[in-house]
C-alpha positions as CSV (number, residue, x, y, z in Angstrom):
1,X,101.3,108.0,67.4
2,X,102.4,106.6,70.8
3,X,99.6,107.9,72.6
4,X,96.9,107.1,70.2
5,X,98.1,103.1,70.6
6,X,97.7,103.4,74.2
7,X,94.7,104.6,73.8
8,X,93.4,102.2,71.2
9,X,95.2,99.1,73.4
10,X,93.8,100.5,76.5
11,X,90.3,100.3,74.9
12,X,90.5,96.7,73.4
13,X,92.0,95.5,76.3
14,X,88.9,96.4,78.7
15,X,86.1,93.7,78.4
16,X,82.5,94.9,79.5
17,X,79.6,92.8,80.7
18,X,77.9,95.1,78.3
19,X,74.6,94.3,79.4
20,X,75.1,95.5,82.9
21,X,77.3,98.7,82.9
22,X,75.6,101.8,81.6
23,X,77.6,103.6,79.2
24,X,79.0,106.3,81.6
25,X,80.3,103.0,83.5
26,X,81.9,101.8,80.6
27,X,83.9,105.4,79.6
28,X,85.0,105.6,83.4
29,X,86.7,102.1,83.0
30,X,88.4,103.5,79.9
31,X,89.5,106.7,81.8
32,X,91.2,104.7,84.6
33,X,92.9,102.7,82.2
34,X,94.5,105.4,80.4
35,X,95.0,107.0,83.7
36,X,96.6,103.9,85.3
37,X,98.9,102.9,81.8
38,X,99.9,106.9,82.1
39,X,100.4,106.5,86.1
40,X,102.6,103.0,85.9
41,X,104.1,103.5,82.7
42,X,102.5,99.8,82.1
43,X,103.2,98.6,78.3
44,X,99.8,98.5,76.9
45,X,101.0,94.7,75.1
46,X,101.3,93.9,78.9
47,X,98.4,94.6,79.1
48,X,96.7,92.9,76.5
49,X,98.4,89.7,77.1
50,X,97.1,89.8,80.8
51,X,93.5,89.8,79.4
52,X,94.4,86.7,77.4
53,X,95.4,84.9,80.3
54,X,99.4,85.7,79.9
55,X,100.7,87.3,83.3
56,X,103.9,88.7,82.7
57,X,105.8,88.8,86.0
58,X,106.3,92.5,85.4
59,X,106.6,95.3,88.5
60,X,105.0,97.9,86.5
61,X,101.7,95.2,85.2
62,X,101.4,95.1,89.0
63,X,101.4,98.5,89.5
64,X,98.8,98.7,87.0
65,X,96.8,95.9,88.4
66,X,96.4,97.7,92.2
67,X,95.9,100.9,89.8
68,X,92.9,99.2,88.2
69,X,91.7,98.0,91.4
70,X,92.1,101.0,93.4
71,X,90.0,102.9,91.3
72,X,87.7,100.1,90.8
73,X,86.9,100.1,94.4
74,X,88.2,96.4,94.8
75,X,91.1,97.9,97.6
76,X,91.5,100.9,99.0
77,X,94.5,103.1,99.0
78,X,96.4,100.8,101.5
79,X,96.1,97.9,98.9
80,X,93.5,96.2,101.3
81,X,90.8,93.9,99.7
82,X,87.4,95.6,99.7
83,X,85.3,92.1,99.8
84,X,81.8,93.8,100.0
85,X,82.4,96.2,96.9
86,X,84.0,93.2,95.1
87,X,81.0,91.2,95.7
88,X,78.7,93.6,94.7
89,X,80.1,94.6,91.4
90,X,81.5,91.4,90.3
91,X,77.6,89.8,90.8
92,X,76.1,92.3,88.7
93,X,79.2,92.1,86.2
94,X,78.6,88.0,85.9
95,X,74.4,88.6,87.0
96,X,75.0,85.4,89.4
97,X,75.3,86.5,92.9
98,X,76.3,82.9,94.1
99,X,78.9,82.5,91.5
100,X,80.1,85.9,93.1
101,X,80.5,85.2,96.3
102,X,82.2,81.7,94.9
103,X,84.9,83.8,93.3
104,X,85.0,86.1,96.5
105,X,86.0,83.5,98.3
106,X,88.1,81.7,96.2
107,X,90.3,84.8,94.4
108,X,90.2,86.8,97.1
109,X,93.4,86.8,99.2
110,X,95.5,89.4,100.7
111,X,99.1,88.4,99.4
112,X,102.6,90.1,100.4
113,X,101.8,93.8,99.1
114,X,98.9,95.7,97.4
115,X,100.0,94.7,94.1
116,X,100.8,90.8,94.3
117,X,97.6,90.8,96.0
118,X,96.1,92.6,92.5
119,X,97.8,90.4,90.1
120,X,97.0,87.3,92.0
121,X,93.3,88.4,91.9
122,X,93.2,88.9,88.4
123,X,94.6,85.6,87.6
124,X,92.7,83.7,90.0
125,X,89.2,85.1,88.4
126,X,90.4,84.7,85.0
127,X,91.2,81.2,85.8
128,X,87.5,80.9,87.3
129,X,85.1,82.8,84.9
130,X,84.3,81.0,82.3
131,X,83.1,85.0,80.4
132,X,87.1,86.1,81.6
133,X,85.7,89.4,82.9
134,X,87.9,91.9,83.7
135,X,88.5,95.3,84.9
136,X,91.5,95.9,82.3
């Protein structure tokens, strides 16, 4: 029963710029998901809350953040921002490559560890997009 509500939050919780991810794109964002809530140990209502804009300060939400991002490309395994691959995907997410590179430069900054650098990005584009995209 556990497993099938993780499942089920993990997939309400992930919002798609539908018209822009193929549906391969979409079921791989749903994998790492599961993969990162199962990696972390994450609680899924966490997670939810996150999407609607409530951050709990919350070690393992963090975890699950630089999990998100990690396999999204947006750092790489040393928890260091990717700019070019965040640009890239988060202008075809939003289809507004100026608004992009906005967001870039706004969101983007390296804070004390892999993770509060993950958490604080999240925020800072939820706070900036007016669609709230997100990658979890």
């Amino acid at each position: 029963m556990k497993a099938m509500f993780v499942t089920l939050t993990v997939a309400t919780v992930v919002v798609f710029a539908s018209a822009d991810l193929t549906e391969e794109q979409k079921q791989k964002i749903v994998a790492n998901g599961k993969a990162c809530v199962a990696e972390t140990g994450a609680d899924p209502e966490l997670i939810k809350a996150a999407r609607q804009g409530k951050f709990a300060d919350d070690a393992k939400l963090k975890a699950f953040a630089l999990c998100m991002s990690k396999k999204s490309g947006f750092q790489n395994e040393a928890g260091e921002i990717q700019s070019d691959v965040v640009k890239q995907k988060l202008g075809l997410a939003i289809g507004d490559e100026a608004a992009a590179k906005k967001l870039v430069e706004k969101c983007l900054v390296s804070k004390g560890s892999g993770e509060e650098t993950a958490i604080e990005t999240f925020k800072c584009y939820y706070e900036n997009t007016p669609t709230h995209i997100a990658v979890f």
